[in-house]
Each structure stands twice: as structure tokens, then as C-alpha cells.
N, C-alpha and C positions, 0 to 999 in steps of 0.2 A: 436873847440873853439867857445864861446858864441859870438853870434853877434846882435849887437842892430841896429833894423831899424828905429829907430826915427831920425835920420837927416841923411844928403846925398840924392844924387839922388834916385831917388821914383824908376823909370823905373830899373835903373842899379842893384839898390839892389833886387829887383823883380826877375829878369834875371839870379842874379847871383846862388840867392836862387833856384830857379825855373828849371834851366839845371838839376841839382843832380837829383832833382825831378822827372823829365820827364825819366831821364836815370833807378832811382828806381823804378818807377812804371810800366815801360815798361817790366822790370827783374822780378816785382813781380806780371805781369801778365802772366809771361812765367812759372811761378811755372803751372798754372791751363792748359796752353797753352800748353805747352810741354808734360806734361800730357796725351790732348788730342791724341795731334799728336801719341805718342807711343801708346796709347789704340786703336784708329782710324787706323792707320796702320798695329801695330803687330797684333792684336786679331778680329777687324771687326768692323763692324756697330752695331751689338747690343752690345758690349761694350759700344760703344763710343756712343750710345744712352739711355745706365745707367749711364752714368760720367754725361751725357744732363737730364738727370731725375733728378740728386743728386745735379744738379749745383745751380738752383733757393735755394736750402736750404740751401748748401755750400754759395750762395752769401749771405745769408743773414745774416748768423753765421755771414762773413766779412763785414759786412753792419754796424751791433753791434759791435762788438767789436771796430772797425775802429770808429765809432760815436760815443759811451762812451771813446776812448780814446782821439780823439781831441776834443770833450767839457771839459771833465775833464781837457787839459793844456790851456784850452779858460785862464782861470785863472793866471796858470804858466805863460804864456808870459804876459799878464797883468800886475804884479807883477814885472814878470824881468826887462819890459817897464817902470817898476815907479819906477825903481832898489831898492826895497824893496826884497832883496836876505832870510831874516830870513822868511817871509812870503811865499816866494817862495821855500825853498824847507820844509816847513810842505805843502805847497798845492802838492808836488811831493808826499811825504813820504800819504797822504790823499787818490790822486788819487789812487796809488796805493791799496791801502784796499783795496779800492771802489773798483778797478780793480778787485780782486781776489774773493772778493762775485759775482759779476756779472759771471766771469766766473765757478764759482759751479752752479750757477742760471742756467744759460744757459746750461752747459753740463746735469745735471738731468734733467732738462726739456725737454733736447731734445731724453735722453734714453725712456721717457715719452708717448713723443705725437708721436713718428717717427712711429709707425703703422699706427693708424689713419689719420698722415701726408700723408703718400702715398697714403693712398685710397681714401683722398681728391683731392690728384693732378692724378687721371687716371693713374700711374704706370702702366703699359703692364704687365702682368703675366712674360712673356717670359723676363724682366728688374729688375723682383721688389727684387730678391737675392742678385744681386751684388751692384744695387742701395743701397738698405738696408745698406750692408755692407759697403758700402765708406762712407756714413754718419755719421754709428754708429765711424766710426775708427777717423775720423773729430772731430768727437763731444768729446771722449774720449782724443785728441790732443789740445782741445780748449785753452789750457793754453798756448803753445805756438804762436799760434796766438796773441792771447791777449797781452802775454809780447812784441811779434817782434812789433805790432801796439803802445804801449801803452812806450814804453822804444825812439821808433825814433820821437810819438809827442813831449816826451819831450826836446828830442835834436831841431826840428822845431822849438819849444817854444823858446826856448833860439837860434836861428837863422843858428843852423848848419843844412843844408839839407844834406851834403855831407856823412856825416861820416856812416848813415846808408845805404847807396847805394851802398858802395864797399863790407861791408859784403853781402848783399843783394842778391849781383852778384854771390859769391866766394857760398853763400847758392842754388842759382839757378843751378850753373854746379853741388852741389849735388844731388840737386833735380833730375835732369835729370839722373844721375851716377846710383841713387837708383833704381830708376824707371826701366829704363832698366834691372838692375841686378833683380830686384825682378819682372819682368812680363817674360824678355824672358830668364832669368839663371834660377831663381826659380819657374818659371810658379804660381806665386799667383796670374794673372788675374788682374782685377779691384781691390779688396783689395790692392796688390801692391804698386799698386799707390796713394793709399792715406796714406800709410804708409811712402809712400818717401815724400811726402809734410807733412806730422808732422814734418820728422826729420827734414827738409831741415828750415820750421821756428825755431824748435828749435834752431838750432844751431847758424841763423840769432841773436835771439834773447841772445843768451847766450855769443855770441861775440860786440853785444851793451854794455851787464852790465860791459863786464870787459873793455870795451873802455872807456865809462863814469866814473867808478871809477877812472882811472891811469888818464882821460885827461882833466877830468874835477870838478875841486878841489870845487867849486860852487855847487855842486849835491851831496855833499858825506852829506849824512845825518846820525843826533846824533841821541840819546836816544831821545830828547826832542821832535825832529822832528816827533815823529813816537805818542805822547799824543793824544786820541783821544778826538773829539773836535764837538760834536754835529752839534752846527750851522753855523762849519765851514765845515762840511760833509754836508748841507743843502745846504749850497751855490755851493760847487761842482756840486751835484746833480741837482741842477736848470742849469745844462747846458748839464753836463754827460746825462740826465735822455731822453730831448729833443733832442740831437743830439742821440742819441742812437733810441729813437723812430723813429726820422726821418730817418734813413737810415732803421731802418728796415721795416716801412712802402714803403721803395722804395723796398726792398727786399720781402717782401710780394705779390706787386706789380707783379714781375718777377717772383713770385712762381705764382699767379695765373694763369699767361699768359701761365706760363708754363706745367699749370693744362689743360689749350685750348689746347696747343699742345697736350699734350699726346693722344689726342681721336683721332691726325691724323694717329698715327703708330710710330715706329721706323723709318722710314726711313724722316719722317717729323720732328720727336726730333732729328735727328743724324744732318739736315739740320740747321736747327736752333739753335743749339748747338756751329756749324764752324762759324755762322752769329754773334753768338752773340760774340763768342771769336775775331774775327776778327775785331768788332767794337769795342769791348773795349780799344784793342791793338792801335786802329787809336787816341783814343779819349784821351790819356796817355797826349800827353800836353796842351789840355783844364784842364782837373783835378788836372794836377799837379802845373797851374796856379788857379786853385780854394785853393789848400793846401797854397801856397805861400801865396796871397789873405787873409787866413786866419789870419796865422804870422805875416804879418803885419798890418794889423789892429787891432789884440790883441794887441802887444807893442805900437801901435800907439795911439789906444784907453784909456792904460794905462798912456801915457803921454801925454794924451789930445790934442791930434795933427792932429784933424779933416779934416784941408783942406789937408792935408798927403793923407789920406784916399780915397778923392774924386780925389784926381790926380793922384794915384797909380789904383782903380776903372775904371777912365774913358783910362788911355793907356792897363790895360789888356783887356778891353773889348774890344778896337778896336783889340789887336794883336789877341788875344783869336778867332775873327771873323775870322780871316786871317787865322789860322792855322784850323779853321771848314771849309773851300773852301778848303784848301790843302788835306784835310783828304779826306773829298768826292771827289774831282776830284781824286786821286790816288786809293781808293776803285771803283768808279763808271769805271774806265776805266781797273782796275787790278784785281777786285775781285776774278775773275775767274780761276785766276791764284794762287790766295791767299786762296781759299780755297782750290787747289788740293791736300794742303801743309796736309791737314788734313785728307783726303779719301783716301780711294785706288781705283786706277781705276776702271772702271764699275760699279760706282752707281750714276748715271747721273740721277736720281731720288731726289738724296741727293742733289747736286751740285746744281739743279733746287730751290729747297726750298731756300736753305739759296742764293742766290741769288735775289731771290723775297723778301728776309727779306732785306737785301742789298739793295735793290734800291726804296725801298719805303721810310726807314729812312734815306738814304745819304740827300736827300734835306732838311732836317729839322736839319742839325746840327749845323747851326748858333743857333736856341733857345736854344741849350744845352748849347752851349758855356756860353752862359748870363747867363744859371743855374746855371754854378761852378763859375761863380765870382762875383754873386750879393748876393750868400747863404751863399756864404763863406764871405763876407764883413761885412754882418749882422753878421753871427755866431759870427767872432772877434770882433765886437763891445759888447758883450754877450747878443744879445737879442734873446735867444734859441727858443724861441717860433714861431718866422717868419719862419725858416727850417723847422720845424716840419710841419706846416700851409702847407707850399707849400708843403711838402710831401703827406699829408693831400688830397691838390688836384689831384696830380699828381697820387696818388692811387686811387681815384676816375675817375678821366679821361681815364685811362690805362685797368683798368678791366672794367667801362662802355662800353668803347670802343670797346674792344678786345669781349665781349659779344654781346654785339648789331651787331656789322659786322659780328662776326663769322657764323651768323644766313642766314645771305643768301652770302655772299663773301668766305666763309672756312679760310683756314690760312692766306690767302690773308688781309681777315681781322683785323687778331690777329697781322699782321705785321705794320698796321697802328697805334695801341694801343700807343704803346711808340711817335713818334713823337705828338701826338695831345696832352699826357700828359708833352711834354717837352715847347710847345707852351704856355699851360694854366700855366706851372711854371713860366716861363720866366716874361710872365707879371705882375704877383703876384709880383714878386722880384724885378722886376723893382722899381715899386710905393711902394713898401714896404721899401727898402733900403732909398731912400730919402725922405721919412716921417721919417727915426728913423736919418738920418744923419744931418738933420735938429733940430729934437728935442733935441739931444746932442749936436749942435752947439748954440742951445738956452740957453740950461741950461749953460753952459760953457760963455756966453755974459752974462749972469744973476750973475754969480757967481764972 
């Protein structure tokens, strides 16, 4: 059911929206996670050091789609927020187009460039087959992606977080069902597995549409709704276009680093591969207080409800701080234990690496924190252009970085890249958020 955050406790409605959230994205990091693990433990290291090759491009496909899908409902909750409902579902019936050119765009492109992609990023010879093929089978799948991303910001928009998280789940224990059946019944390897994560969002995704039809009478869009409407495809796009860039420059980001890696070996990409799954999995309810963040300040924005914004703003940032201590104290004392979850005994080579990635980035994840909820504040205000900026930087700082130390530090190096770019975002966003929360509280005094 739809739910409006414009009055009510700021905090409570955060919270309430925000658990769904943390429990969904935990599930839809266990899609890539679980993954690993079966690849990593059935088949070995150089497996599960081409799922670590194909992952920087898999992230970024998820970077895109994820970022064309919540700018395009920047709008939707706007809308819903000023309960202008006729507006709001032609901006649904809109995004979606949008939606479905992006994903042609992006799957050709990527049957396109994926040779030349790899021999940019150092692919190992001995990786670059099965790599190849998770990719090509990903990109070929992209549609389902696209709709599971693109069908739950709309439910976000309109204030349900929950309703995508239970399918989410019931899609995850496919995931995992598939996967085993198709690497150790039918021995397909690495292919396998990215065959089980196509189906596992499809299905995610094709039990959203028929949820929102039967639940939600608000979304069932006519003829009229689906008129296509130039300058109102213009305006999408000024938000679709920017968040979309900026997540994929953060994806970009992570494909370079992960281009450093690859000149260390297999046994350094299988390392930092568990590093990096491990962090993401820690980091599920900073983000999924970035997503919340979002939601409400698009409806908030929509009804012009500014100091809303700044008191919902200033309590995620302090909780968001809290749960970056909780994350690194539990990583910096357990890591060891959390990555065996992923190797198989005797590569105490492997286990070294992604540790050393581990304890360079644990102390820097107070700045991340401030990432997801000062980008996502702005985003729902619609000012696309400030995320994209600090993507911007944050691409620049990561691969400077990751370069210049690689030079006399090695990987050692490449593991400080992300924290120094999560430092130079933070403060971007800071000062940028209250220059633009300001200048809307002006216009709003003016009017």
C-alpha cells in the first residue's frame, strides 16, 4: 500500500521504510554472494577469480540500471508527494519507455565493447573464457534486472519498501537452488551461475508486476498514460540521465581498480573479490538509509516541506555513523572468519589479500556513511547534477590513487583508492546539500 511521508515522525517513518530495505538488499547482495561462495568452493580459485574479473562490469551494468531507475521515480514520488496521482502514473507509464530503450542500449553495447573491455581490464588468459561468458549471459539477461530495479523504485516512490523484499527473498533461495543444480548436477561451471541469477531477478521481477496490478489500483495505467510526451521525456531524463551516469562512473571506478588488480594474478583477484563481497554485505544498512533518504525527500520536496528534510538528514546521518562503527568493529575483529565462508581451505594467499583490502577500508566507513545520505538527499530534491559531480570526483580520486600508489606500494596500494575517494565525496556533499537546501528554502520564503 502507498504511503506518504510528508507528516508524522521524520525518524519513525525513516525506520520504518528503511528495515524492508536493509533486509532487501542484504537478499539482493546474496544473489552475487552466494554465487560466489558455490563457485569459490565447488570449482576453485580460478573460478571464482573470473566471477572477480566479470564483477567490476556486472557492478556496473547494476550501477546503471539501479541509477536510471531511481532518478526516473526522483519524479514519481514528487508527484505522489503533491498527490497529483494523473501526473504520476504518465511519469510511471514515461519512465518505463525510458526504461526499456536504456536497456537495448546497454545490452548491444555491451555484446560490442566486451572484447576490448577485457583486454583493458588485464583478464589472465587462464580467466578470460568463463569471464567472457558470465558477462555476455548478464548482458543478454539485462532486462530483468532493469524491470526488478525499475518496478521496486516505483513501489519506494510511493512509500512501500516492504513489498519488494519478500519476493526478493523467495527469488534469492532460487537463486541459490539454480545455481547448485546448474554448476554441481549439470556441471555448466561459471556460465551456471549467471544463468541462475538472470532467472532468479526475473522472477523477482515478474512477481512485482503482478503485485502492483492486484494491490495497487493507483499504478494501473490507461491508454492515455502511455501518450508520448517529448518534454515530459526531457524532464525524466534530466534526472534518469545524471543518476545513471553517476552510478556508472562509480562503476567505472571499480572496473579500473579492478583492471590494477588483475596484473596481481588470480590468487589477488580471488582475494579481493571475498573483500569486496564482504564489504558490500556490511555496508547494506548505510545504503539502504541512502534509498530511504531518497523517498523521502522526493515526497518531501514535492510538498515543499523543507525543514522535513533537514531533520530527517541530520538523525540518519548521526544513526548511519553508528552503524559505520558497528560494521567495521564486526569486519576488523571477524573478517577472518567471514571470508573462509568463501575459499576453500589452503589458499592462505587468497585469505591474506582480501584482508589487507579489509583493514585499510574499515576505518574510513564513517565517510561512506555521509555518501548515501547527503547524495541521496540532494538526488530527492532533483538536483541530478550534485551525484553525478561527486561521482565525478570520487572517479578521479580512486583511479588516481589506485595508480600513483600502485607504483611503489602493489595492491597494498589499490586498496587505499576507495577510502580516499569516499573522503573527497563526503565533503563535496556536505557543502553541496546545504547550499541547494537553502536555496529551496529561499525560493519557497520568496514565493
Amino acid at each position: 500500500m502507498e504511503k506518504s511521508m510528508t507528516s508524522g515522525n521524520s525518524l519513525k517513518l525513516l525506520l520504518t521504510f528503511m528495515v524492508p530495505l536493509i533486509i532487501g538488499n542484504i537478499f539482493q547482495q546474496m544473489y552475487s554472494i552466494s554465487d560466489i561462495i558455490i563457485v569459490g568452493r565447488t570449482i576453485g580459485v580460478n573460478a571464482l577469480a573470473s566471477v572477480g574479473a566479470a564483477a567490476p562490469i556486472f557492478m556496473l551494468l547494476v550501477m546503471v540500471t539501479m541509477g536510471m531507475s531511481n532518478g526516473l521515480t526522483v519524479l514519481t514520488g514528487q508527484f505522489f508527494g503533491a498527490e497529483d496521482y494523473h501526473t504520476m502514473r504518465r511519469s510511471v507509464a514515461m519512465s518505463m519507455m525510458l526504461s526499456i530503450a536504456a536497456v537495448i542500449v546497454l545490452a548491444v553495447g555491451m555484446f560490442i565493447v566486451i572484447d576490448p573491455l577485457l583486454g583493458m581490464m588485464n583478464v589472465p588468459e587462464i580467466l578470460y573464457e568463463d569471464t567472457r561468458s558470465y558477462i555476455l549471459i548478464v548482458a543478454e539477461g539485462l532486462w530483468a534486472m532493469m524491470a526488478y530495479n525499475f518496478f521496486s523504485a516505483v513501489l519506494r516512490a510511493l512509500g512501500d519498501s516492504k513489498t519488494p523484499v519478500a519476493f526478493l527473498i523467495f527469488a534469492t533461495v532460487i537463486n541459490v537452488a539454480l545455481a547448485l543444480l546448474f554448476i554441481m548436477r549439470f556441471g555448466m561451471g561459471v556460465p551456471g551461475s549467471a544463468y541462475a541469477l538472470v532467472m532468479a531477478q526475473g522472477i523477482s521481477a515478474f512477481l512485482c508486476v503482478i503485485y502492483m496490478w492486484k494491490k495497487f489500483p493507483i499504478l494501473r495505467l490507461q491508454k492515455s498514460d502511455w501518450k508520448w510526451d517529448g518534454q515530459f521525456a526531457v524532464r525524466h531524463l534530466k534526472m534518469g540521465l545524471p543518476m545513471a551516469g553517476q552510478f556508472s562512473i562509480l562503476g567505472i571506478g571499480i572496473l579500473l581498480i579492478q583492471s590494477i588488480t588483475n596484473s596481481f594474478g588470480p590468487n589477488t583477484i580471488a582475494g579481493f573479490t571475498a573483500a569486496i563481497r564482504v564489504e558490500q554485505l556490511a555496508l547494506q544498512p548505510m545504503a539502504s538509509f541512502g534509498i530511504a533518504m531518497a523517498a523521502f525527500s522526493a515526497q518531501n520536496y514535492g510538498a515543499r516541506q523543507f525543514q522535513r528534510i533537514r531533520e530527517a538528514v541530520k538523525k540518519c546521518s548521526l544513526i548511519a555513523m553508528a552503524f559505520a562503527f558497528c560494521a567495521g568493529v564486526l569486519i576488523f575483529f571477524f573478517s577472518e572468519n567471514i571470508i573462509g565462508i568463501f575459499i576453500e581451505e589452503g589458499n592462505p594467499e587468497v585469505v591474506k589479500d582480501a584482508l589487507l583490502y579489509l583493514n585499510c577500508s574499515v576505518p574510513f566507513y564513517f565517510f561512506l556513511s555521509q555518501v548515501f545520505i547527503y547524495r541521496s538527499a540532494v538526488q530527492g530534491m532533483g538536483v541530478g547534477m550534485v551525484p553525478l559531480a561527486s561521482a565525478l570526483i570520487e572517479l578521479g580520486m580512486r583511479t588516481g590513487v589506485a595508480k600513483f600508489l600502485a607504483v611503489d606500494w602493489g595492491y597494498r596500494g589499490v586498496c587505499y583508492a576507495s577510502p580516499v575517494a569516499w573522503v573527497a565525496g563526503s565533503i563535496f556533499l556536505f557543502f553541496a546539500y546545504h547550499y541547494f537546501i537553502r536555496f529551496f528554502e529561499r525560493i519557497k520564503a520568496k514565493a
